[in-house]
Structure formats: C-alpha cells, structure tokens
N, C-alpha and C positions, 0 to 999 in steps of 0.2 A: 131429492133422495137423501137419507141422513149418510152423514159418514160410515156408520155399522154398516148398512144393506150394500154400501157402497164399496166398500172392501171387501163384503162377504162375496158381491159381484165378481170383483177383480178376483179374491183365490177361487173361485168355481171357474171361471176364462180360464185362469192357469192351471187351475189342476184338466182340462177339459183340453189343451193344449200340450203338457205332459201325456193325458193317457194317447192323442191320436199319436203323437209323434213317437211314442213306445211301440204303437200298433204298427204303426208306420215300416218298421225294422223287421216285421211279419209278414211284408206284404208278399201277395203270392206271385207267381213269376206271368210275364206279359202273355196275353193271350195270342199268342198268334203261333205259327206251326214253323216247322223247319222248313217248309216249301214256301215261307215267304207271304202264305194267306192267312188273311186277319178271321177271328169268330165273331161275328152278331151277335151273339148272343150275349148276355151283359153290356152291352153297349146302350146310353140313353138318347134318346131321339135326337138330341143337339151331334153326339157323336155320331150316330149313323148320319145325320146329314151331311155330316164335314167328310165323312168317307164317300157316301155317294160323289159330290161335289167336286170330289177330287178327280176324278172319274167321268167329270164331266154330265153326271145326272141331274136332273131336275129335282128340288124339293118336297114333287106330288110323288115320288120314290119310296121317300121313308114311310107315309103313312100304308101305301101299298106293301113293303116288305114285313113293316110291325106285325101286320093283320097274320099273312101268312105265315111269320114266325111265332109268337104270340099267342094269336089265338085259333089256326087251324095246327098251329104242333107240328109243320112241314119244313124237310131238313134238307130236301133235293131242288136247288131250283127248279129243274126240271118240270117239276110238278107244280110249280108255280104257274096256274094257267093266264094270271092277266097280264101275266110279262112275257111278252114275244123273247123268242128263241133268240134273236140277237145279241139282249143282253143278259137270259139265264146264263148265256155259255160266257159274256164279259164277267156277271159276278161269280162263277163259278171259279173264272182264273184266280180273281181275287180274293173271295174270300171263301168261308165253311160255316155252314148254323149245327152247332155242334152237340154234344150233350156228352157226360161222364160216363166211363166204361164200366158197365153193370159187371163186377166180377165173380160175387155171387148174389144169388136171389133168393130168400128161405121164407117159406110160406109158415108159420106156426100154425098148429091145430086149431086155434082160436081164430084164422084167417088172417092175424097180421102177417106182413110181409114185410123183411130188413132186405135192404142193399146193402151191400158193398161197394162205394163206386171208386176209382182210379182214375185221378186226373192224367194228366199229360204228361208232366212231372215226376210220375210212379205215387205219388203221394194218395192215401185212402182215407176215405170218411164214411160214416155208416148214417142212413138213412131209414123212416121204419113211417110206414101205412097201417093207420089203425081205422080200419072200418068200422061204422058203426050198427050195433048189433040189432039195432032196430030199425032205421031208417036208409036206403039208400044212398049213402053218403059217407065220408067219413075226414081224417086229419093226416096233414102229411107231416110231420116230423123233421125240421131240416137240422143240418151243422151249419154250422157255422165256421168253425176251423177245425184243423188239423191236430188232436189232443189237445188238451186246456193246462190253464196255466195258474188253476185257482187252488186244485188239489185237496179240495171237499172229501172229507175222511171217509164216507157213505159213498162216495162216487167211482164206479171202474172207469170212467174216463179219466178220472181225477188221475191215473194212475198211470196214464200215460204224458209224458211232456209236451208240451206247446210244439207242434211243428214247424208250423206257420198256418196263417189267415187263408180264408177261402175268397175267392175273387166273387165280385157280383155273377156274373156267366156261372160260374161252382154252383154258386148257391142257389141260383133260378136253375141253372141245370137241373138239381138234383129232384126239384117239381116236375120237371117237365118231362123227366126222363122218367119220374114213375107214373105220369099219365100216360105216357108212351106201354107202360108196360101193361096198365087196363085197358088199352085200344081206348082211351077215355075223349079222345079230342073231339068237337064238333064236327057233326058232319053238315054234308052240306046242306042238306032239309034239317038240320036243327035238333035230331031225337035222342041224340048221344047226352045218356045223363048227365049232371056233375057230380061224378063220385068222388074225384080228387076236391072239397069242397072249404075244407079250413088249411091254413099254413100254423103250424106250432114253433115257432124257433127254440127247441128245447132239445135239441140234439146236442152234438159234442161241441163243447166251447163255449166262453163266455161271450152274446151276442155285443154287449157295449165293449168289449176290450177288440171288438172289428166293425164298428159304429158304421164308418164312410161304406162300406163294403155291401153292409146291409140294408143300409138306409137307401142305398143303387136299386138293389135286387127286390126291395118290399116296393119301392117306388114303380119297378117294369110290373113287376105284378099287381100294380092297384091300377095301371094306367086300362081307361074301359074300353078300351079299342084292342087290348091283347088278351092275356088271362082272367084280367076283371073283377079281380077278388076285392069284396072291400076290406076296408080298414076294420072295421067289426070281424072279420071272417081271419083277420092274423095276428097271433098273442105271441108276446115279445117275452122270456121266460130270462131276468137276470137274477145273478148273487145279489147286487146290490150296490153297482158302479153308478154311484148318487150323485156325481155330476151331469151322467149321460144318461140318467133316467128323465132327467129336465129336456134334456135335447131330444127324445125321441119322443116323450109328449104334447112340445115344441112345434117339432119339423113331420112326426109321424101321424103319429095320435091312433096308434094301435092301441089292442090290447095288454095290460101289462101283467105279470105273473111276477112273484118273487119268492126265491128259494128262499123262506125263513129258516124250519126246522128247529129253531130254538127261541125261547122267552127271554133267554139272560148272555147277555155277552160273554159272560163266562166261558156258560156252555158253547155258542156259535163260535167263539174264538176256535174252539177246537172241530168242530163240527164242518163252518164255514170260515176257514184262513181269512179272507177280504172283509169279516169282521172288525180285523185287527185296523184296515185301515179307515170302512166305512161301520161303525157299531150301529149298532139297533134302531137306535135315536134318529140316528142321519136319515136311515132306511125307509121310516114311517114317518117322518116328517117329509121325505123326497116323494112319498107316497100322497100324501096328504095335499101337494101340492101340483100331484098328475094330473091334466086339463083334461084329460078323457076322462077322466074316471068318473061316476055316474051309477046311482040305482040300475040303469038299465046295461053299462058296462062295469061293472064291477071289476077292481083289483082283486087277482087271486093270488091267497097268500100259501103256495107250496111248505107242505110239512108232512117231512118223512116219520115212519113210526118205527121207533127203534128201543124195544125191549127193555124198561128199565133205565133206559136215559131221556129220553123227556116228551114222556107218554104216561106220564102222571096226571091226576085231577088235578091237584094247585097249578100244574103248567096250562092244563084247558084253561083254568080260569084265569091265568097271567094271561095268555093268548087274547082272551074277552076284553081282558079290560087294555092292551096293550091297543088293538086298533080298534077302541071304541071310537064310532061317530064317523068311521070310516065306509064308503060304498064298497064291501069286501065279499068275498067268501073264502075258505079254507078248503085246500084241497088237502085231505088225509091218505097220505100215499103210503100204502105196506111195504117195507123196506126189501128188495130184492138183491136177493143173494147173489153173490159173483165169487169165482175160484180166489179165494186169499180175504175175504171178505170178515171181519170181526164181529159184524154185528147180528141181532139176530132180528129177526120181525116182532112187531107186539102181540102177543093175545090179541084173538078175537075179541076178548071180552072186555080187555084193557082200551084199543081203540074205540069202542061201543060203548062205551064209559067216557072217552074222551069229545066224542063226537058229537052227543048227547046234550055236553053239559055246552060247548060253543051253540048247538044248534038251538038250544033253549034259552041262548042270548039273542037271540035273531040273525043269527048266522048261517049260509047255508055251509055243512058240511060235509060235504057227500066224502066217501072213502071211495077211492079212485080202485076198480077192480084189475090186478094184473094184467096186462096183454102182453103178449109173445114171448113171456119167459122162459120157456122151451128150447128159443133159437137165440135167446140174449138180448131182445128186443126191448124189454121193460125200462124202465124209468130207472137211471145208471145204470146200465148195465151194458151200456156203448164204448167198443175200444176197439182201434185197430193195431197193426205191429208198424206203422210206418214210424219213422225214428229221424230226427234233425240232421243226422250225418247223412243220410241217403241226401238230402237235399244239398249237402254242403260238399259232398262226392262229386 
C-alpha cells in the first residue's frame, strides 16, 4: 500500500471514529421498562441468546422466539403456540415484544398513510406507507432519528433540531408496527400478501450520522428466518456522510440514494450544510466506489426541483456529465411546500426540459409524483414538535 492510500486510510478510520463517537452522545435511552422487563425487539440473535441463557433457556429458544417475533408479528407470548405455558408466563415476567405508540394515523387521499409514533421516552418520529398505485405492494418510509442535525434549507425536518438517535427496536418498530396496522403478517397457510414490501431510510434524520443503530435494525430485517426483506428491497437515502457510505457498502450493501440537489458546491453549500464538509467531489467519488452499485442496482442520485435555482438546462447537463460512467439514475423530486417554506416548485415545463435532456444521456429520470401532501407526508415535509429539553427534563 503507498503512503497516500495509506494515510488517506487512517483519516477515513478517524473521521469514521469522530462521527460514531458524536453519534454516540445521541444515543437513545435503554430499552427496558420501569417494571424491570427487557424488549426483544431490537435485540440481535447473539443478545437474545445471552437473555435467554440467563434464564436458564436453551439456545434452540431463540431461533423459536425470532420466528414469532419477526416473522408472524406476535406481541403476546401467550399466543405463542410451540412454547408451553410454563415458560410464556416465565418470558412474560421478564420481558415485553414491543412496538411504538401509534399517536396519530392519517390516511391521504392518494392512500398513503403517516404515523406518528411515541416512543417510551415521549420522544416522536413520523413514519409514512406509500403504496403502490399499481401493483399490490408498496414502501415503508422509516426515521431514523429524532429531528436532524443537517438543516437542509428545502427540508421541514431540517427545521427541527437533532433530538436524539432512534434505537435498533425504534427503528424495526416502526416496520412492524405499520404491518400491524394492514393486518399484513403471515398467516398461518401463507395467503397474507406482502404489502409492506420495500424499506426506504429516507425519513427524518441523517441515516450514517446513526450508522451502529441502523446497521442492527436493517441486519433483523434481512435475517430470512424473520421479516426477510432483501438487501435489494432497502435503499439507504444519505446527504453525503462519505466515510460511512464506504462502511454501509462494506458491511450492508443495500441500496444507496443520495440527496445531491445541486451541480456546484456553491450552490449545495447552501442548499445541503454537510457540503461544507463533505463537497461534491468526495460524494461521487464515495459513489463511484459503492460495491453494490451495478446496472441492475443503480445509485440514485435525489434532486429537488426548486424554481429558478437549479432547474436550469446548463445544471441538467452539469448533472450528465458530473456522474458520467456511473450505474445511476436521477430521481427528480417536485419540491413540497411546508408552512414557512421559501421555495417554490419548478414549472412543469422547466422539469420536462430538465428530465429530457439527463434522460437523453442514458439516464433514467423519472420525476417522482407527490404522495400524501395533504397530510404532510411528502418528501420534506416530516416534522414533529419533540424538543432536546423534554429529554433532558
């Protein structure tokens, strides 16, 4: 290895040890309840063992618990039928399989449906089911944390402060409590569709700035003995945290998404703040070197259309030649309006012009069509009122 690569090693180690250990000071509060029992849920099969174990269970336990948690979506031991009553009623002292308090539910006209969920803690994140309008199936939308901490000028999440990190259990919670809410689990002859059928991490927060958290929760849900989702079925949606786009290509090898929105660090400086420390260059070079990425999984490159700042031709064709040679496509997102919002959406005609000219590089460009703007469900358009002091109260 030359001295260069070799250094450039050691500062991505360290900047990759600065951000966990930032994250780190976010982390969310223990799972376990005021009566003393622990939640399964977010727990990885080595930690459910060492609970069982403790307990004095045998190791053929966990794969029997996983199944029923996991993959029949079942919260009452009780109804756990291949565990004798002896010890529903021992795990029942000990622990809870839990999920987040649905506080409100809002279906939009168009059929999606946002959560509100309430963890333990009073803390809220909002979650949102976007069905798809053609096939039986559709995306579920998770947080990741408790407001973000990037403050994306286009963003109403941006606009709320970092609360704190969501725990692995939060964050598969937030799946499994909106399959809960389509009656969606398996049944026991097998006919229960999958409509909860892709995971999107493109809710509130920036997914690498709570890497370990996530990397838990996509890991319970890839395992094929529970929910089963593959790695093709979950796209990982970052700003642009380019030493942890290495690590989740590494360790995950989902799909990746990244918030561009702008051709020129200029503009992104103002657009996307974390510009400032990871610029353009970094971004598509950290791109370039994603081990999933593939003709048949494509990086998609997120770009908002916002009126007169950078929804011009010259920026389509900056766009073209910025990830040429790259397995990409362009999602062209219509900028949604939020109460205090500056910006405005592009022309129709302007986006149809922008679209055009990527798509007739060999690009695919589809313009992403609104869902659930009605009830605030669209893309930014996620915020709740929890606030740092309630937690530090």
């Amino acid at each position: 290895m030359s001295t260069t690569v070799s250094a450039t090693a050691d500062l991505t180690a360290t900047e990759r040890a600065r951000i966990l250990a930032k994250s780190a000071l976010f982390d969310p509060p223990t799972a376990g309840l005021p009566d003393g029992r622990r939640d399964l849920v977010g727990m990885s099969r080595a930690e459910l063992g060492q609970e069982l174990a403790a307990i004095g269970e045998a190791p053929f336990r966990v794969k029997q618990l996983w199944h029923w948690i996991y993959h029949q979506g079942v919260t009452d031991f009780a109804r756990m039928s291949s565990i004798a009553r002896p010890l529903q009623e021992k795990l029942a002292d000990r622990f809870v399989v839990g999920r987040p308090e649905a506080v409100t539910v809002q279906t939009s006209e168009d059929d999606t449906r946002k959560f509100l969920f309430r963890f333990r803690d009073g803390q809220e994140a909002e979650t949102v089911y976007i069905p798809d309008r053609e096939e039986d199936r559709g995306a579920v939308c998770l947080s990741s944390q408790v407001g973000c901490t990037l403050s994306c000028r286009f963003c109403h999440t941006g606009t709320q402060t970092l609360v704190r990190n969501l725990g692995a259990a939060e964050i598969v919670g937030q799946f499994m409590a909106a399959r809960d809410s389509y009656g969606e689990w398996p049944s026991p002859k097998g006919e229960t569709p999958r409509l909860l059928s892709t995971i999107v991490l493109m809710g509130m927060g920036e997914p690498l700035y709570n890497y370990e958290n996530i990397a838990k929760a996509m890991r319970i849900v890839m395992d094929n003995e529970g929910i089963g989702l593959s790695r093709r079925r979950i796209t990982l949606s970052t700003s642009g945290v380019v030493p942890m786009m290495d690590r989740v290509g590494e360790e995950l090898g989902v799909n990746l998404a990244v918030s561009l929105h702008a051709v020129t660090d200029e503009l992104r400086d103002e657009l996307v703040p974390l510009n400032r420390k990871y610029p353009i260059r970094e971004v598509i070079a950290a791109c370039r070197r994603y081990p999933a990425a593939s003709n048949a999984r494509r990086i998609t490159f997120e770009y908002i259309m916002l009126k007169g700042i950078n929804d011009s031709e010259a920026e389509a064709r900056a766009l073209v030649r910025l990830i040429a040679g790259l397995p990409a496509k362009v999602n062209l997102i219509p900028f949604n309006p939020w109460p205090g919002s500056r910006y405005e959406p592009s022309t129709r005609a302007a986006v149809e012009r922008f679209a055009k000219i990527v798509n007739d590089a060999g690009f695919s460009a589809p313009v992403r069509t609104p869902r659930g703007r009605d009830i605030l469900a669209a893309c930014g358009q996620l915020r709740t009122e929890s606030r740092r002091e309630r937690r530090l109260a």
